[in-house]
C-alpha positions in Angstrom: 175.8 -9.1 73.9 175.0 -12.1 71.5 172.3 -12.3 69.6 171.5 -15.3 67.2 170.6 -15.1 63.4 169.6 -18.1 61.2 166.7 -19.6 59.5 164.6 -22.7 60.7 166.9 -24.9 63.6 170.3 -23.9 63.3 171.1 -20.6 64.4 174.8 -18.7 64.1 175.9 -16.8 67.5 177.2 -12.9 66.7 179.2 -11.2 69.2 178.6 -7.4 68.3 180.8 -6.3 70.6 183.7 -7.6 69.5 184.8 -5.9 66.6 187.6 -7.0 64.3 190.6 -4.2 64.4 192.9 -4.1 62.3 196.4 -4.0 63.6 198.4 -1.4 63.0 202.6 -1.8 63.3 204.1 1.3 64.6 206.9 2.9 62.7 210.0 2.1 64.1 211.6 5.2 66.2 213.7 7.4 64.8 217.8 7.1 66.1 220.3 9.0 66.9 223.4 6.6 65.6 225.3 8.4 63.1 225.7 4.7 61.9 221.7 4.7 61.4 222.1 7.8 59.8 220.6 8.2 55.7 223.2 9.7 53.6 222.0 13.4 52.5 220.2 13.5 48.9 222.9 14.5 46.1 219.8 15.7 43.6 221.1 19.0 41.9 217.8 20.3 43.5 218.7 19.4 46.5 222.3 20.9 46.3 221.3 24.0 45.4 218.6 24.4 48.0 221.7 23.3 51.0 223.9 26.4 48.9 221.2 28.3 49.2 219.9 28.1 52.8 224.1 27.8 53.7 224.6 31.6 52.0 221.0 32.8 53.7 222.8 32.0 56.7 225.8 33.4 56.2 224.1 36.5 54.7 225.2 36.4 51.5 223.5 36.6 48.1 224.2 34.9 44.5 223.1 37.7 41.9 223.6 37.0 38.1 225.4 39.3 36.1 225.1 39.8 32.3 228.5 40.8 30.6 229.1 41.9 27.3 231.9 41.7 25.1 233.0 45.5 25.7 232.4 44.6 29.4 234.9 42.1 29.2 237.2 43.7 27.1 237.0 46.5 29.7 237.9 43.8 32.7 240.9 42.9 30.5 242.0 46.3 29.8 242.0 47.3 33.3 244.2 44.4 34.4 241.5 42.5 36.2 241.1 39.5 33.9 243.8 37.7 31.1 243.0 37.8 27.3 243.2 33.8 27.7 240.1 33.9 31.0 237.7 36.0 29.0 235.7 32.8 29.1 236.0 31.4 32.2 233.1 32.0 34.3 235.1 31.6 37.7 237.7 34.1 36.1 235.5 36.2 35.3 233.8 36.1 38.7 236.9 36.5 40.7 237.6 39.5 38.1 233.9 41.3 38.9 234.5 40.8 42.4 238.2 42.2 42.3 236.6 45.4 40.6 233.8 45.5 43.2 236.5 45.5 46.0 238.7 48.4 44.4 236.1 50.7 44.2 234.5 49.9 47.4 238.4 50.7 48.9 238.3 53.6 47.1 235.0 54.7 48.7 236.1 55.0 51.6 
C-alpha cells in the first residue's frame, strides 16, 4: 500500500509496508575444538568455588579449626607435630588429621 503525503504539487510516495529492520548478526556457534577452547578463570574466587564443588563431589568437607597454644603444645607432646612445625598450618593440619585417625583406629 502507498499512500502520498505532501503539500501543494509535489507529493512524497510512503510505502507502509515496508518497514525498516534492523539486522541482527547472530553470535557465532559455540565449538568443540579444544584449540577454540577459553582458558578457565584463575580469580581466587573462582579457585575456590572449582575446590569447592571438586570436594562436594568427592564428599568431602573443609571445616576450620581454632587451636590454642595448649592445643598445640598438646599435638607436640603427643608426638604428632615438631617443636619447630608449631606454626605451620599444613603441619599442623597433617598433625590434626594424624590425631583424628588414631582415635578413629582406636574406635573400632
Amino acid at each position: 500500500m502507498i499512500d502520498q503525503i505532501g503539500r501543494g504539487g509535489g507529493s512524497i510516495p510512503i510505502n507502509k509496508r515496508a518497514t525498516a529492520e534492523p539486522t541482527v548478526k547472530a553470535p557465532p556457534a559455540m565449538s568443540t575444538d579444544p584449540t577454540q577452547v577459553r582458558a578457565r578463570s584463575t580469580s581466587p574466587g573462582a579457585q575456590r568455588m572449582r575446590r569447592y564443588r571438586q570436594r562436594r563431589r568427592q564428599g568431602t568437607f573443609y571445616i576450620r579449626v581454632e587451636l590454642s597454644v595448649p592445643d598445640i603444645d598438646a599435638l607436640v607432646r603427643l608426638r604428632f607435630l615438631r617443636n619447630a612445625q608449631r606454626r605451620d598450618p599444613e603441619a599442623l593440619q597433617v598433625a590434626v588429621m594424624s590425631l583424628i585417625y588414631r582415635v578413629l583406629e582406636g574406635a573400632a
